[in-house]
Legacy VTK file of the C-alpha trace (Angstrom):
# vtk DataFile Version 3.0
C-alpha trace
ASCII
DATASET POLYDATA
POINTS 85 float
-21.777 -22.564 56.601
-19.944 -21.997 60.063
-18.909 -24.275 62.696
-17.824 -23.836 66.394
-14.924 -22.501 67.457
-12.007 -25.404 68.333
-11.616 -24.019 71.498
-12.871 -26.999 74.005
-16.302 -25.997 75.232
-16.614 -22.837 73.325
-20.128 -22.728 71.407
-19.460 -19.274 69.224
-20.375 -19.882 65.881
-17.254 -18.984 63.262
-16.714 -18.463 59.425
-15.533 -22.187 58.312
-12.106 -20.762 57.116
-11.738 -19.590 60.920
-9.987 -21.809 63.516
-11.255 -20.360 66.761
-13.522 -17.056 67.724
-11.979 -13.774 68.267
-11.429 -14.512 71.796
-9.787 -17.383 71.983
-7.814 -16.577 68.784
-5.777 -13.681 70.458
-5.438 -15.118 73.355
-3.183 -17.939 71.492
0.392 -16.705 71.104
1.523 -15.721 67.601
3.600 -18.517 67.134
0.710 -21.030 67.701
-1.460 -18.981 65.405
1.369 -18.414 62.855
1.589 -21.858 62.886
-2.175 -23.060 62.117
-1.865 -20.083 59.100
0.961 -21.929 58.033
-0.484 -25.533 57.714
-4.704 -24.482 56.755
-5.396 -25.132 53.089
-8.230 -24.107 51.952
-10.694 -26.097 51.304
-9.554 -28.985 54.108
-12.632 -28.629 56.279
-15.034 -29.189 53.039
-13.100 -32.213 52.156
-12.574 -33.165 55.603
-8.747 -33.891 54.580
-6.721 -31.678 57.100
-2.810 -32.628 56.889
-0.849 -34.246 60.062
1.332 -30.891 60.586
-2.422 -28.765 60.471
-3.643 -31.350 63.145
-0.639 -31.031 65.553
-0.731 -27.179 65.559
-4.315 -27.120 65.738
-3.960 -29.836 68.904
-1.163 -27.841 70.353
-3.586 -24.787 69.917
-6.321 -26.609 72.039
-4.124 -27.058 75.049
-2.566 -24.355 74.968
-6.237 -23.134 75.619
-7.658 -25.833 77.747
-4.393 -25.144 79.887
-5.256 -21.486 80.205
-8.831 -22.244 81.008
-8.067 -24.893 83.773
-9.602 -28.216 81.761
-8.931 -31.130 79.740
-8.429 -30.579 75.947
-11.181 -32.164 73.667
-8.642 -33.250 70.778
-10.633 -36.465 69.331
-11.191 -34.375 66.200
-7.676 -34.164 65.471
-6.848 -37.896 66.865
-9.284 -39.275 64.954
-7.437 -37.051 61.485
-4.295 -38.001 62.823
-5.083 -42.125 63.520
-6.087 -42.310 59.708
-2.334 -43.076 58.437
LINES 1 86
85 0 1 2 3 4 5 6 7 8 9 10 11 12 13 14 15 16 17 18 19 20 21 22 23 24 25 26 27 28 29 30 31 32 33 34 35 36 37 38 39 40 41 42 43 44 45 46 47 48 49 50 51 52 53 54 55 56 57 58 59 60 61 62 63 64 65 66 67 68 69 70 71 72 73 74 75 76 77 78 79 80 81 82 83 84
């Protein structure tokens, strides 16, 4: 099963253990995607149970984007995660 990449707008289909496509994966700096490594466990997106530090990078991740691409980050996904607590 794959999903989209997180990158706002982007409709490339991804590997479910994969954050973004190739593309917008390198163009993220190392830090941001040391940092997503760093907070994925597996299994999160099947049990739709991502933790608050995962969510954060992964937001931080979108803007960095967004900003890059000239629009608005779509974070709801990672609101809505983060709103839960």
């Amino acid at each position: 099963m794959s999903h989209h990449c997180h990158a706002t707008n982007c409709k490339i289909n991804v590997p479910p253990e994969m954050f973004m496509c190739r593309r917008h994966w390198f163009s993220l700096p190392k830090q941001l995607r040391d940092k997503i490594w760093k907070t994925y466990r597996k299994g999160q997106c099947d049990d739709m149970n991502p933790s608050n530090a995962y969510c954060l990078a992964a937001k931080e991740c979108l803007k960095f984007i967004a900003d890059k691409e000239g629009i608005v980050p779509d974070t709801r996904l990672y609101d809505m995660f983060l709103a839960r607590e």
